[in-house]
C-alpha positions in Angstrom: 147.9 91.3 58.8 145.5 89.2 60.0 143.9 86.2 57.9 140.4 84.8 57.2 138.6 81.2 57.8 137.1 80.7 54.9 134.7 77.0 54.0 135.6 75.7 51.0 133.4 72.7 49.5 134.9 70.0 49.0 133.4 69.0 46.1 133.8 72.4 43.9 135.7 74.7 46.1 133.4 76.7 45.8 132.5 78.5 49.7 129.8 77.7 51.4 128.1 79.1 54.0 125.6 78.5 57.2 121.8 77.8 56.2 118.9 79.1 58.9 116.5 76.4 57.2 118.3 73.4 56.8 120.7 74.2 60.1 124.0 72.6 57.8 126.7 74.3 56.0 125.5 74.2 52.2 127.0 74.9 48.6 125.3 77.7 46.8 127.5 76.2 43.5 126.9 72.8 43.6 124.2 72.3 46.3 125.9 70.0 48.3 125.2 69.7 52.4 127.6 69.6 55.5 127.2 68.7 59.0 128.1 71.4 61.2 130.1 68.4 63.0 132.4 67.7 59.8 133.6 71.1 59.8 134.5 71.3 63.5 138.2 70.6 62.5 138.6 73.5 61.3 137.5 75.1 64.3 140.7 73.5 66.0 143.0 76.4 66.1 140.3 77.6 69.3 141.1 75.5 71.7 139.6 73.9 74.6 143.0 75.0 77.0 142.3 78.7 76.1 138.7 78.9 75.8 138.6 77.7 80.1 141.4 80.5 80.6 139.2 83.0 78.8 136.7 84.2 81.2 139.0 85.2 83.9 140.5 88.6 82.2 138.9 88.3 78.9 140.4 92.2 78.1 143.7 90.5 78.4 143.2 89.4 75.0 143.0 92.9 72.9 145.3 93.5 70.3 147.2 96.7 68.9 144.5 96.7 66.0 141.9 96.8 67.8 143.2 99.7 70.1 143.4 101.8 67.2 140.2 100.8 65.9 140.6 99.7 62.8 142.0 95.8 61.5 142.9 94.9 57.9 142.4 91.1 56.5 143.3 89.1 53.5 140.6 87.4 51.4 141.7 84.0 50.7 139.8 83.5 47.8 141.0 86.8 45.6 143.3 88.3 48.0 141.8 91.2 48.4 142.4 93.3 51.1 139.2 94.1 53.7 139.8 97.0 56.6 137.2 96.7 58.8 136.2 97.7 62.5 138.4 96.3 65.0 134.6 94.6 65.9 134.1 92.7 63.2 133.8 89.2 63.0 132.0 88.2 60.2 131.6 89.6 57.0 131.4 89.1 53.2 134.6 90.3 50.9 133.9 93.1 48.9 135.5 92.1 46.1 134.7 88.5 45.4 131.4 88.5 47.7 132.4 85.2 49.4 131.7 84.9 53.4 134.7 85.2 55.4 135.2 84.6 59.5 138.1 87.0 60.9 138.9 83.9 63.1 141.2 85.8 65.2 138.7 87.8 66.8 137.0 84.5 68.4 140.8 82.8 69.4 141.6 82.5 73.1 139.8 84.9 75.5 137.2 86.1 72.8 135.7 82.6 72.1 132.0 82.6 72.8 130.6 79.8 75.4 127.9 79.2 73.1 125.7 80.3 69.4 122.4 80.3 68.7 122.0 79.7 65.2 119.7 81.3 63.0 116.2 80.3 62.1 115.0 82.8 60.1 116.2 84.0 56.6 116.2 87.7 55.0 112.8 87.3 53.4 111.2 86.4 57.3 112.9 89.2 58.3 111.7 91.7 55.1 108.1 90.1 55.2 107.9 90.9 59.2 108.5 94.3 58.2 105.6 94.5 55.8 103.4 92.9 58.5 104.7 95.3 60.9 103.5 98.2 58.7 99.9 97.1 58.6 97.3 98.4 60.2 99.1 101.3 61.5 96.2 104.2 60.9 98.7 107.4 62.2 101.4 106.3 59.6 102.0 108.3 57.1 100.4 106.1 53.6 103.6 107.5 51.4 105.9 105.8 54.2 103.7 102.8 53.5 104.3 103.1 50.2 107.5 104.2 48.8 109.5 102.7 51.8 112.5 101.5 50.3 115.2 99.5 52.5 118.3 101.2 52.5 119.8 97.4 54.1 119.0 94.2 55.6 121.7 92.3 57.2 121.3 89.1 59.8 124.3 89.8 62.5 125.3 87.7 65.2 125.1 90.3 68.6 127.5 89.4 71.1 125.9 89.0 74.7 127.1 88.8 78.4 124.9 86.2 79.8 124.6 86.5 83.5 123.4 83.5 86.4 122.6 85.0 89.7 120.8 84.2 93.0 119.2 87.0 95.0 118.1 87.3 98.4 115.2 89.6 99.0 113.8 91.8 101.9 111.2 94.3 101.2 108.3 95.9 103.1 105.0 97.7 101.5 102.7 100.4 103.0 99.5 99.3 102.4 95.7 100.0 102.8 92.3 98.9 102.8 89.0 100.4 102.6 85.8 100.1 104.3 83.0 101.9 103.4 79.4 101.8 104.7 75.6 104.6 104.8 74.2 105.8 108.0 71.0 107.8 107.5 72.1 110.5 104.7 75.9 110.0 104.9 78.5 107.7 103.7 81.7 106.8 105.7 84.9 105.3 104.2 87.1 103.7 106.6 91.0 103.6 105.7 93.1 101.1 107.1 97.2 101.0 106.9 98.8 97.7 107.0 102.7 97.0 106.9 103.0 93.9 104.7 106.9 92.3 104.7 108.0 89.7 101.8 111.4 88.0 101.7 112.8 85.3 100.1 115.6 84.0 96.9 114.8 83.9 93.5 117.0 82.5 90.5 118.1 84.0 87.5 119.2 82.1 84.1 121.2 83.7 81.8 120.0 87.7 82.0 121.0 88.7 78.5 123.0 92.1 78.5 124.7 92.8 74.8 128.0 93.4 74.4 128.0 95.9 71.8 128.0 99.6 71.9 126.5 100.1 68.3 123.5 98.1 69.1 120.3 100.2 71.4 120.3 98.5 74.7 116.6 99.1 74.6 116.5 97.8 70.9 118.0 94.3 71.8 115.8 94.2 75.3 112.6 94.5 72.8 113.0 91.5 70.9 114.3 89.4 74.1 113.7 86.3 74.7 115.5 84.0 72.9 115.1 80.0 73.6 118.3 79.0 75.5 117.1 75.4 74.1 118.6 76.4 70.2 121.6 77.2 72.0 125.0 75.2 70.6 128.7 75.0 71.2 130.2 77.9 69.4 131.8 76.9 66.0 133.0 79.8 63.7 131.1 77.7 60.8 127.4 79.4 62.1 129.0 82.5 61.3 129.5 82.0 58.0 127.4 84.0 55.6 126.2 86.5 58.1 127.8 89.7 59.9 128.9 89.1 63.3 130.8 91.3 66.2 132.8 90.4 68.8 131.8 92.2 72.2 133.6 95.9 72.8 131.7 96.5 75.9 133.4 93.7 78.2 132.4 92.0 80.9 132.5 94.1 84.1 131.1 97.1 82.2 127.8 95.0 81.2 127.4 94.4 85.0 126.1 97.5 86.1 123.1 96.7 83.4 122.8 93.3 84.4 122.5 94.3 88.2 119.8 96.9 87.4 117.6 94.1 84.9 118.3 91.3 87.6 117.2 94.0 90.6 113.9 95.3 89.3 112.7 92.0 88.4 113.0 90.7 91.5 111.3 93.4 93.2 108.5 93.0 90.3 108.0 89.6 91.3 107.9 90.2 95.2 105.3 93.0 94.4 103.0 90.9 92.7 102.6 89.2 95.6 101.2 91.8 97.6 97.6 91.6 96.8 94.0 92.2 98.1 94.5 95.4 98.8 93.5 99.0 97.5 96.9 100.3 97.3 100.5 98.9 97.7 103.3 101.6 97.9 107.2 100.2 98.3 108.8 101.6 101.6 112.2 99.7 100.9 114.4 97.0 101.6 117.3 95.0 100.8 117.9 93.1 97.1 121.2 91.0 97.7 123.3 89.1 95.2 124.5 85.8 96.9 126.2 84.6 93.8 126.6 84.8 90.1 128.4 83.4 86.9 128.5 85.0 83.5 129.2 83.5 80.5 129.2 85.2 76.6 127.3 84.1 73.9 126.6 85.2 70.1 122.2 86.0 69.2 120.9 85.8 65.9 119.2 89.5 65.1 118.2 90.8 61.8 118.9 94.6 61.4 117.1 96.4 58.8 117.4 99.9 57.6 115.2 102.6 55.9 115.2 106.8 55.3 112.3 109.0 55.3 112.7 112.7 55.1 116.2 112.6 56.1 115.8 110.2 59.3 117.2 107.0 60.1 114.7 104.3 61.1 116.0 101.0 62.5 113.8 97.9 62.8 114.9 94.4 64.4 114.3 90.9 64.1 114.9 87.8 66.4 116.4 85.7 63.7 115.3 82.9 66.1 111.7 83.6 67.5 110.8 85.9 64.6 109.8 89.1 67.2 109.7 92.3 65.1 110.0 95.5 66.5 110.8 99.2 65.4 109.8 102.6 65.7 107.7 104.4 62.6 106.8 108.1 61.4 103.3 109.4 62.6 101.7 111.2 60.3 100.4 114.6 62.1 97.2 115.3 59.4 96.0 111.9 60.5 96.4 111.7 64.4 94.7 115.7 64.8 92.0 114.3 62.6 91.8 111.1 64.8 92.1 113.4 68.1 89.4 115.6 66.6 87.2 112.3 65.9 87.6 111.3 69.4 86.3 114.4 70.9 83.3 114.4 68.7 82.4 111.0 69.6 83.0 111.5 73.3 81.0 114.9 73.1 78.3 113.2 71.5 78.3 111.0 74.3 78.2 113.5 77.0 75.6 115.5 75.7 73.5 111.9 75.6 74.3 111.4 79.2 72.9 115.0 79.7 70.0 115.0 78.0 68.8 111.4 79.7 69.4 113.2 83.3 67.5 116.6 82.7 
């Protein structure tokens, strides 16, 4: 059975847990503060020898509970018993409702590089979901207003952070236009050019999460987070919060990471092609000439509602405070809006028809 790292306050033993606005460990019993730098003792058991031989085979590292799937823990406040997903790092015990850290799952080869903290507390996070609702005009007003959250719960989303340097060779059909009257006609003239770009471009730490129960599209939406924020990991940030450790490792993240780093680089050679009435890509060669990865753990705040029998997800940056989520439309209200459109845009052609006759 595996245990849990638990902070105890030293003044009331009471635990204690990571706070977004003061950025210290604090008491919720006695109020009392701590430096995440006192409590990086107890962060000893990860050390420094197996955190540099992590990165080399990190799936080395997976235990028999977590092949099947499933882990059990031990409170050490009540005792109690918590069987959770072989994922989980994080949580609060459901018996005694203090916050635990399964420090096992961030020993040796699963140790994160680095944690950005988080900045933003449950109310941000529920009062960017109200803002989000407003001014929506298609959503459906009972939505608006009997939308109860089914759960809100910060999580730390493990990421594969990748460092690359690309070498670029592309070409562009291209074409400009020319166009002049003679007498009662009017000529266009179309030229074709062949336009050639090459270069390298660097990339900084392409984020690619490394869990398969968070939307890959989800976690790109509220992207990017401010490397600046970013500490040395200490299990302390976690407490208080939910938190996974990655199940999607390294060399499966890099097909994503290859596809993000790719397109933007041919985005950015593109937008150098200009002056010209069309650009169409004709090919070319996007090279990786080298490339580190590192992991890392990203404040996100998850929250949860049901309408008619569907799940919506919405999801915070608990760092930059970027809110984004998908919502119902109601039908009544975009046919009458569709309908209003074609009124007003008839109305306008007939204007346009009557001022020509």
């Amino acid at each position: 059975m595996s245990t849990l790292l638990e902070y105890k306050c030293p003044n009331c033993a009471g635990a204690i847990q990571f706070d977004s606005a003061s950025q210290q460990m604090e008491c919720p019993f006695c109020g009392a503060g701590f430096t995440m730098e006192s409590l990086q003792a107890m962060d000893e058991g990860l050390g420094q020898e197996q955190r540099e031989l992590a990165w080399n085979a990190p799936e080395a590292a997976w235990t028999e509970g977590e092949t099947e799937g499933m882990a059990v823990y031990l409170c050490q406040s009540c005792a109690g018993e918590i069987v959770a997903d072989a994922t989980t790092a994080a949580t609060k015990c459901p018996y005694c409702d203090n916050p635990v850290v399964m420090k096992g799952q961030f020993s040796g080869a699963l140790r994160p590089d680095a944690v950005i903290p988080f900045k933003l507390d449950k109310k941000a996070a529920v009062a960017a979901l109200q803002k989000h609702l407003m001014g929506k005009r298609l959503l459906p007003k009972v939505f608006r207003d009997q939308n109860h959250l089914d759960e809100v719960k910060g999580i730390y989303v493990p990421f594969w952070l990748y460092d690359a340097d690309m070498e670029a060779q592309l070409r562009y059909r291209t074409t400009q236009l020319r166009r002049w009257s003679a007498g009662n006609y009017n000529y266009t003239e179309t030229s074709t050019f062949y336009v050639y770009r090459g270069g390298r471009l660097s990339f900084d730490r392409v984020p690619v999460d490394g869990s398969s129960k968070m939307p890959d599209d989800l976690m790109e939406s509220i992207e990017p987070f401010d490397w600046r924020d970013a500490v040395d990991f200490q299990t302390a940030y976690l407490a208080g919060y939910l938190a996974d450790k990655y199940d999607v490792d390294r060399d499966e993240s890099t097909h994503r990471a290859n596809e993000r780093i790719r397109r933007s680089t041919e985005n950015a050679f593109a937008k150098t092609v200009t002056g010209y009435a069309s650009v169409t890509p004709e090919g070319g060669s996007v090279n990786l000439l080298g490339g580190t990865v590192r992991y890392a753990l990203y404040p996100v705040w998850l929250l949860n509602t049901t309408w008619r029998g569907k799940k919506f997800t919405f999801a915070m940056n608990g760092q930059t405070g970027k809110f984004v989520g998908d919502l119902p439309m109601d039908k009544g209200a975009y046919f009458r809006w569709l309908a209003g459109a074609a009124a007003v845009a008839g109305a306008v052609l007939t204007g346009l028809l009557l001022l020509l006759m």
